[in-house]
C-alpha positions in Angstrom: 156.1 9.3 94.3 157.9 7.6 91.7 157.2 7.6 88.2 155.2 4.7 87.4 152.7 5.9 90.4 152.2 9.5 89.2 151.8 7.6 85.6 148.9 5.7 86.8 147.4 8.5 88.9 148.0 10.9 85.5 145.9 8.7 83.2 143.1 7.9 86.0 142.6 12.0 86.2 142.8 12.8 82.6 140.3 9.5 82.4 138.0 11.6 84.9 138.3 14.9 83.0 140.1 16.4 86.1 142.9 18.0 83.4 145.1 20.2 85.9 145.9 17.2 87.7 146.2 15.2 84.6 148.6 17.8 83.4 150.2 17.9 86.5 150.1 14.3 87.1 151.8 13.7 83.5 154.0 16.2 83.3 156.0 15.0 86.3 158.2 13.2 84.4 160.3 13.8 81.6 158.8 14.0 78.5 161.2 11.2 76.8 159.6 8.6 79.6 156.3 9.0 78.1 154.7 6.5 75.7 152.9 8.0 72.8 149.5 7.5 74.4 150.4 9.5 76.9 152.0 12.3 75.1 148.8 13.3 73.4 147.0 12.7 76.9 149.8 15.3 78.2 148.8 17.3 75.3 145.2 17.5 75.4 145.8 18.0 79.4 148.0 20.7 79.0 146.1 22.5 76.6 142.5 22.2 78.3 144.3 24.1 81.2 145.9 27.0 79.5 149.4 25.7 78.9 149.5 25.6 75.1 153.7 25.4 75.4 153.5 22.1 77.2 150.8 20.6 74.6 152.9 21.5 71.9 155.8 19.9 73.7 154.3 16.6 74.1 152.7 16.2 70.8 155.9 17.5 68.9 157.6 14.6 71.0 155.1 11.9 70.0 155.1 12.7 66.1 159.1 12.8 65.9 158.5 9.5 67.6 156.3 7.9 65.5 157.7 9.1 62.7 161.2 7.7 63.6 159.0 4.9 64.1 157.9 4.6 60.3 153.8 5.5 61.4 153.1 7.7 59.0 149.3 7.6 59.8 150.5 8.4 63.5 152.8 10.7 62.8 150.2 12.8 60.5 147.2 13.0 63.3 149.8 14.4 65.8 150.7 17.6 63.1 147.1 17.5 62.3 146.5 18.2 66.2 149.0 20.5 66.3 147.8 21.9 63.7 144.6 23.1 65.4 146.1 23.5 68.6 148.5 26.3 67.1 145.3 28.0 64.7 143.5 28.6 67.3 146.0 29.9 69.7 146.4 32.2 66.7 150.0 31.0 65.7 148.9 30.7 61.9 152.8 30.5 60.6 153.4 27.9 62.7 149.6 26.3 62.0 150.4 25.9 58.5 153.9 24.6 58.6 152.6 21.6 60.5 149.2 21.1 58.0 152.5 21.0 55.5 154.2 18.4 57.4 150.6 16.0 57.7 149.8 16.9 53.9 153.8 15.3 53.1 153.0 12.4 55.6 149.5 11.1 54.0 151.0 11.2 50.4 150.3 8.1 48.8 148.8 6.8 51.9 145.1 4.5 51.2 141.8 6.2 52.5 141.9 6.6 56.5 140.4 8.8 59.1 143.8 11.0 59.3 142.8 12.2 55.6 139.4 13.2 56.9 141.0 15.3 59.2 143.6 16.9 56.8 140.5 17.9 54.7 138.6 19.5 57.9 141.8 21.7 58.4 141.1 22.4 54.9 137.5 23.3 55.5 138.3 25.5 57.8 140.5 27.4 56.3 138.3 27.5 53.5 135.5 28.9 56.3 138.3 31.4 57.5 139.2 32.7 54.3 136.0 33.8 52.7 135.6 30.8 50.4 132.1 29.2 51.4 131.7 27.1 48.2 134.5 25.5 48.7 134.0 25.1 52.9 131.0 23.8 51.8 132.1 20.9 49.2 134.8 19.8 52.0 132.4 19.6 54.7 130.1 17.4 52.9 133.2 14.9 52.3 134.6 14.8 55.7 131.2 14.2 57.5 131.1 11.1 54.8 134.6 10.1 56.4 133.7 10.8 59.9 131.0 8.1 59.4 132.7 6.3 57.5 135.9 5.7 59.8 133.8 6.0 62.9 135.3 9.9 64.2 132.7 11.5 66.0 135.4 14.6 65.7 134.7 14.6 62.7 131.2 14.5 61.7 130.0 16.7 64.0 132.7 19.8 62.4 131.2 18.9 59.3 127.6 19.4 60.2 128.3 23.0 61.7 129.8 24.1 59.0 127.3 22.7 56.6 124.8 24.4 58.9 126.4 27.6 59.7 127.0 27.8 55.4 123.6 27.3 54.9 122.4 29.9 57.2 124.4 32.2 55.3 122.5 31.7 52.4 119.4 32.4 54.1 118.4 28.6 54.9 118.2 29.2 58.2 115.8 26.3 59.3 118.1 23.8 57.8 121.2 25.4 58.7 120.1 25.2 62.5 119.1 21.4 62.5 122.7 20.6 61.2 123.8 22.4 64.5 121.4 20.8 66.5 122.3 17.4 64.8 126.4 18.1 65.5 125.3 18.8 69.1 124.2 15.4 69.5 127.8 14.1 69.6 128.7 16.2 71.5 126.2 16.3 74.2 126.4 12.5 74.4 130.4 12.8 74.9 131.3 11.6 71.7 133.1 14.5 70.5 136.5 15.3 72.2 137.0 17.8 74.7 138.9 20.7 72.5 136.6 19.7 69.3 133.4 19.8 71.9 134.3 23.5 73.0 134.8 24.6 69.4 131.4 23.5 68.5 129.7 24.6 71.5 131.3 28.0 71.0 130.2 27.9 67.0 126.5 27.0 67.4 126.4 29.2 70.0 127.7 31.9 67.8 125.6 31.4 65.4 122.5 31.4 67.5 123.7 34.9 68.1 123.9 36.0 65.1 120.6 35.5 64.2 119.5 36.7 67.8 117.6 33.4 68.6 117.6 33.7 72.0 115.7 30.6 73.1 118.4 28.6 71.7 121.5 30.6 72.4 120.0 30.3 76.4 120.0 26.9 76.4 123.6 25.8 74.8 125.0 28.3 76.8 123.4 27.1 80.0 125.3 23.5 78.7 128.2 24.8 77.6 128.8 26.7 81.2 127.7 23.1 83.1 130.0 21.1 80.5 133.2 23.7 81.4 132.4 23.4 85.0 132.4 20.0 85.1 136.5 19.8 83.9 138.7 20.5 86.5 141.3 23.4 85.2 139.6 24.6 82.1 140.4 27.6 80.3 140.1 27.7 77.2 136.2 28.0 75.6 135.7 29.6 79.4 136.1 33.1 78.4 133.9 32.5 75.3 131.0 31.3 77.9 131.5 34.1 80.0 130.7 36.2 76.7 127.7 34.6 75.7 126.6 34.4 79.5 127.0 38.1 79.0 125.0 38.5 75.7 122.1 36.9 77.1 122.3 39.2 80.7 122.0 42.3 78.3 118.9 41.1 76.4 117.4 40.5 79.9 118.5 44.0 81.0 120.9 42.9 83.7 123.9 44.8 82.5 125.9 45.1 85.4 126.1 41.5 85.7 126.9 41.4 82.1 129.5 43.8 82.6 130.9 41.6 85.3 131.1 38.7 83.1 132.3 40.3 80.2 136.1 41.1 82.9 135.8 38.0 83.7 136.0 37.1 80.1 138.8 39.7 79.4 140.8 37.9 82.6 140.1 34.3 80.8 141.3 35.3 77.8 144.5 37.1 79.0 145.5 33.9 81.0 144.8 32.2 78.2 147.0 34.3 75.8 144.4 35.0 73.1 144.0 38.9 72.2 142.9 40.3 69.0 139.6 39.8 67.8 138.7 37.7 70.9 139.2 40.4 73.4 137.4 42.4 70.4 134.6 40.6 70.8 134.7 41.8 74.6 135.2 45.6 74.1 132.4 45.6 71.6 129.9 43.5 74.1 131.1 46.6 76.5 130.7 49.3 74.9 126.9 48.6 73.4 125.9 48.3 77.3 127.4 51.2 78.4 126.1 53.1 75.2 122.4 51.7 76.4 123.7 53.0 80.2 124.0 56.8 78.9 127.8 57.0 79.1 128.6 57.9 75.8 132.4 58.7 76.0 133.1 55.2 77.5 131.1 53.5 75.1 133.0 55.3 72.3 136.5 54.5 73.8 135.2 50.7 74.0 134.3 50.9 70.3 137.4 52.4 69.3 139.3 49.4 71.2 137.3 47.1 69.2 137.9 48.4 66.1 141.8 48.0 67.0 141.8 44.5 67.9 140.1 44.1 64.7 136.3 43.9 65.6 134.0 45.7 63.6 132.2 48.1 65.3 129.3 48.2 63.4 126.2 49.0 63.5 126.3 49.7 67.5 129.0 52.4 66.6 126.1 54.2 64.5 123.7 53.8 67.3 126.1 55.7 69.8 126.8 58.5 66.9 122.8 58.9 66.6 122.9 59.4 70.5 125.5 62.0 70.1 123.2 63.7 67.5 125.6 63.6 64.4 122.6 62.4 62.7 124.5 63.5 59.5 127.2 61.0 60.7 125.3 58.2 60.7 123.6 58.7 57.8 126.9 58.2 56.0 127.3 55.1 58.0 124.1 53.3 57.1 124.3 53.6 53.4 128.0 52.6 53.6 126.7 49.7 55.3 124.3 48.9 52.8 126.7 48.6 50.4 129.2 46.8 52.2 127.4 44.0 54.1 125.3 41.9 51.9 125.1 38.7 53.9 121.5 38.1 54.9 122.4 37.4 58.7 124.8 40.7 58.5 122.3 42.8 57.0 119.6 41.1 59.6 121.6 43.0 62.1 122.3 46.3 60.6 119.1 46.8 59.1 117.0 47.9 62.1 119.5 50.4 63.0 119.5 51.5 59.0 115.4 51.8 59.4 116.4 54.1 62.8 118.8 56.4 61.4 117.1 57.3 58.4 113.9 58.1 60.2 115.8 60.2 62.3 117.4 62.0 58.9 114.1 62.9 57.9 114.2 60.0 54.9 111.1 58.0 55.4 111.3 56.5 52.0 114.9 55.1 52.3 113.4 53.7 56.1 110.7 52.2 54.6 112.6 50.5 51.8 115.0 48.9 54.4 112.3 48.1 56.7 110.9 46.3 53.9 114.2 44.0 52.8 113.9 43.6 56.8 110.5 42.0 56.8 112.0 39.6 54.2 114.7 38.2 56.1 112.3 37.6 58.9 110.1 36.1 56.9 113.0 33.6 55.3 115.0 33.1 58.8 112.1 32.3 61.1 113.9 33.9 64.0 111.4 35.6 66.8 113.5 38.2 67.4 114.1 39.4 63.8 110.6 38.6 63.1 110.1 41.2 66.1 113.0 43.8 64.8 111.0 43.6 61.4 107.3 44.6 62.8 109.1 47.3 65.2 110.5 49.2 61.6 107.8 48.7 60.2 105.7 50.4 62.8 108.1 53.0 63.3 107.6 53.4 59.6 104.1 54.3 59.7 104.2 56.4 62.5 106.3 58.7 60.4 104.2 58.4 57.4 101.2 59.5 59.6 99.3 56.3 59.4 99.4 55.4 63.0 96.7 52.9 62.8 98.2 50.8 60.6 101.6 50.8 62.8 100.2 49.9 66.0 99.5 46.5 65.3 103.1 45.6 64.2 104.1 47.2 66.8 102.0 45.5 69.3 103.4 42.6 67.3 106.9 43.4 68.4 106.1 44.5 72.0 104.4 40.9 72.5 107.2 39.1 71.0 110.0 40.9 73.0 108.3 40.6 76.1 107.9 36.7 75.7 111.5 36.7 75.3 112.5 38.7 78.4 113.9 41.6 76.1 112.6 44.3 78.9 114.7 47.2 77.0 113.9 46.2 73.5 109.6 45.5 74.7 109.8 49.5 76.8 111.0 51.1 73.3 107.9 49.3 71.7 105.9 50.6 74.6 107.1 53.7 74.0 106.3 53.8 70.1 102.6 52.3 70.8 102.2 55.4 72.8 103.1 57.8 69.8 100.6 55.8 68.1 97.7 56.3 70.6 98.6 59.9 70.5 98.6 60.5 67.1 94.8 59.0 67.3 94.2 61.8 70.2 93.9 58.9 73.1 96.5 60.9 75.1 95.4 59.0 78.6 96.7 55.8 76.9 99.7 57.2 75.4 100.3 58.5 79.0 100.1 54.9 80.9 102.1 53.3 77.8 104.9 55.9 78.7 104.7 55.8 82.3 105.2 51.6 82.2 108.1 52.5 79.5 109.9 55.3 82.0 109.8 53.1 85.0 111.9 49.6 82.8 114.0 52.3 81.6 114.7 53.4 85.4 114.7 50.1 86.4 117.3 48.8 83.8 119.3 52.1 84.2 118.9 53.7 80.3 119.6 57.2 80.6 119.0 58.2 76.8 116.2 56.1 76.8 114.6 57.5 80.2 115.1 61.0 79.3 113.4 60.6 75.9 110.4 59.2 78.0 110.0 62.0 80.1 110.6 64.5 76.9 107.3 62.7 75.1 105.8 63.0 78.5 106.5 66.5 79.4 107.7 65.8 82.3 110.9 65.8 84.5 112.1 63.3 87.6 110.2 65.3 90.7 112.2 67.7 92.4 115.5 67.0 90.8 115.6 63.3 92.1 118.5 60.8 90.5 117.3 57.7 88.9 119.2 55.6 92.0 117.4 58.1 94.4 114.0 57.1 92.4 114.9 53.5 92.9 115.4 53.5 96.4 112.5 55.8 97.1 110.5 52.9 95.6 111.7 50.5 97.2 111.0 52.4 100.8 107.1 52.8 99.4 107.6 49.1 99.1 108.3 48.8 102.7 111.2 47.5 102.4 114.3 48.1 105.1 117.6 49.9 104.9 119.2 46.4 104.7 117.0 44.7 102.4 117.2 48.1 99.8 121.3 47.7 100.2 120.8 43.9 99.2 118.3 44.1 96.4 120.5 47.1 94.5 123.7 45.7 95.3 124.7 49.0 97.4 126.0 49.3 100.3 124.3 50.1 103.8 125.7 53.5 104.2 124.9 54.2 100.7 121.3 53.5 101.0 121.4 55.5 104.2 123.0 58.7 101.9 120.5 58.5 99.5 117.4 58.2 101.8 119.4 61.4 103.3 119.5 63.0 99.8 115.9 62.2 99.6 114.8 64.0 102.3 116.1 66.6 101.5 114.5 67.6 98.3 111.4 66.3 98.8 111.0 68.3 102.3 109.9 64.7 103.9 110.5 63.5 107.3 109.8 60.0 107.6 109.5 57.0 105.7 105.8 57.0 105.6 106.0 60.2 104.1 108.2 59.4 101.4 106.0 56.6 100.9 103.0 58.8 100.1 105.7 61.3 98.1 106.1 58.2 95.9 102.4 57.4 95.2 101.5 61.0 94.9 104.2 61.4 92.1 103.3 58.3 90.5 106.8 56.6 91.1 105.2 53.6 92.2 
């Protein structure tokens, strides 16, 4: 195929979004045969599909060209590109010599879009290095010249960090309509591709952050359709794959969360990006397998975090309090105190705060923090904080022996998690509503409330969790059963078939068959109807 053909066929697939056949198409020939158009087609091409080196290639051909060319203006949006091209494939030497070269190209020059987009570098930088006033000034100016000079690019940057400052500040209901508002270019295909990832990636962060799950579900539902939909992607894939994984965990499917998070790890690799990225992964690890009961891989995933530069906090605490070394995280959780005083940080470490120093013993510190909690909510808005709030509180009174008072917040927090599908978080409400009905003597209620908590805590797989269950209920698993052996037995009372159990629990045939054998055996049964009855008589089912 000669040049001119694989031109035409280049542009057509980078026209279609298909960007590993653009790339491919484009990258045929040799770079010096390419006209500038297609150079930063070639670029965005190349790095859509992982190849950063080509994209950094073409554009550094098409700005020595129009420079050479006397188009300054030119010239300056291809460093500028470069410039964010090489940030955020964490090359910040190289990022900032190339800002440098843009900054010495628009000297002098009159007001255009290419300044608007030196002075959202500069935002971000801003954003980056701790200086929210300042982000905050800039942002304002360049979503004035993204309107102005018609660059959707750069009006919707503007509005997310505009909102994602003002959620720092606590103005949470204004911060989230500027993300919603910058998601409107970019759902209508406005926004470029790399600038659309960044910003899908960003709101969804934030939504995180502030654990509003509603919202975080739906952009990351679009933001997995929009990378689908472009042939070859990589990068912003691995960040999906994360926040697919974030929202398997509040629904208590954490070994498909776990899945997604390697597949994450295997994005990011390909992609070259390590440090706080792959951080970002450990730490998402290593809270499920703390919730799972294995404590000495969740610590090993922590401490991997912490190395890539990820702070570990507060889960880190949570899996010390699980280890007993309540003294430990005692220390943690005023150090914390101290150290994070941005509302949405302290929205975050504050429920674990209220759970450490209850178990310490310190119901005045708890009830203080529970207190700053219930403030937050209150400012934020956000269903799940508002939830996390009534849960301390609750908590709270059941330690200062006013379990009447506590039960409605903690009803409060059971109804709210519930709604949300946060099975894990609703069963530990469950669980505390039944302390409450025992400390009002209505044992046969606090009995049901942790019977329905034990059996989402089988279900989901939380060891620590389970076990404290059957501690407040006296009892043990019947006959020295295993939690999978519990699951399967229920599923048999069920009526359902060898090959139906293997499919539904994600075993294998001769697995099932094991465990049936195992169950047998300790429970002295000889047929399936019997372990059927077994079930109902223990109350499994």
């Amino acid at each position: 195929m000669n040049v001119v053909d694989q031109l035409i066929r280049g542009r057509e697939a980078y026209g279609r979004q298909e960007w590993q056949s653009a790339r491919d198409r484009l990258a045929a020939p040799d770079l010096g045969e390419l006209e500038t158009d297609d150079l930063r087609a070639l670029a965005t091409a190349a790095f859509l599909v992982g190849d950063t080196e080509t994209s950094m290639r073409a554009l550094e051909r098409a700005f020595h060209r129009h420079e050479e060319g006397d188009e300054p203006l030119a010239a300056a949006r291809d460093a500028l590109l470069l410039t964010m091209i090489l940030d955020v494939s964490g090359h910040a030497a190289a990022s900032g010599g190339w800002m440098a070269r843009a900054t010495r190209l628009l000297e002098g020059e009159p007001d255009c879009a290419e300044h608007g987009f030196l002075q959202m570098n500069e935002m971000l930088q801003h954003v980056f290095g701790g200086r929210p006033a300042e982000a905050v000034e800039l942002a304002a100016t360049v979503v004035e010249a993204g309107r102005r000079h018609r660059e959707p690019d750069l009006v919707a940057m503007g509005l997310v960090v505009q909102g994602r400052m003002a959620i720092y500040q606590s103005r949470v209901k204004e911060g989230l309509a500027l993300l919603d508002e910058a998601m409107l270019g970019v759902v209508s295909g406005d926004v470029s591709p790399i600038m659309s990832g960044r910003i899908y990636c960003t709101m969804i962060d934030a939504c995180q952050e502030l654990d509003d799950v509603r919202r975080m579900t739906d952009w990351t539902r679009l933001l997995s359709t929009w990378c689908e939909a472009q042939e070859g992607l990589v990068p912003f894939t691995g960040q999906a794959a994360v926040h697919r994984a974030q929202i398997m965990r509040s629904q208590g499917a954490w070994e498909d969360a776990l899945d997604e998070l390697a597949l994450a790890e295997e994005r990011y690799t390909v992609q070259g990006l390590g440090g706080s990225a792959l951080g970002e992964v450990e730490l998402e690890r290593a809270g499920l397998l703390r919730l799972r009961g294995d404590l000495d891989d969740a610590a090993a995933a922590y401490a991997a975090a912490d190395e890539l530069g990820h702070d570990p906090q507060p889960g880190l605490t949570l899996l010390w309090l699980a280890q007993g070394r309540v003294d430990a995280t005692v220390a943690a959780a005023r150090r914390m105190l101290d150290d994070y005083q941005n509302p949405v940080r302290r929205s975050q470490v504050l429920p674990v705060v209220v759970q450490v120093f209850l178990a310490a013993g310190d119901v005045d510190a708890a009830s203080s923090a529970a207190e700053e909690l219930e403030q937050i909510a209150a400012a934020f808005g956000s269903p799940i904080v508002t939830a996390s709030a009534a849960y301390a509180r609750g908590s709270v009174c059941l330690a200062q022996g006013s379990a009447p008072d506590g039960l409605p917040h903690l009803r409060a927090a059971w109804r709210t998690w519930l709604d949300l599908g946060a099975r894990y978080e609703a069963a530990w409400a469950r669980t505390r509503i039944a302390q409450a009905f025992r400390a009002m003597d209505d044992e046969d209620s606090a009995a049901a409330e942790l019977t329905v908590a034990g059996r989402i805590f089988t279900e989901l797989g939380a060891e620590p969790a389970r076990r404290e269950v059957e501690r407040l209920l006296g009892t043990t698993r019947p006959d020295g059963l295993t939690a999978r052996e519990i699951e399967v037995l229920r599923l048999v009372a069920s009526g359902r078939s060898n090959p139906q159990i293997a499919a539904e629990l994600f075993l294998s045939e001769k697995t099932v068959a094991r465990h049936l054998s195992n169950i047998f055996g300790k429970t002295d049964v000889k047929s399936r109807t019997e372990a059927a009855a077994y079930a109902f008589q223990h109350q499994l089912v």
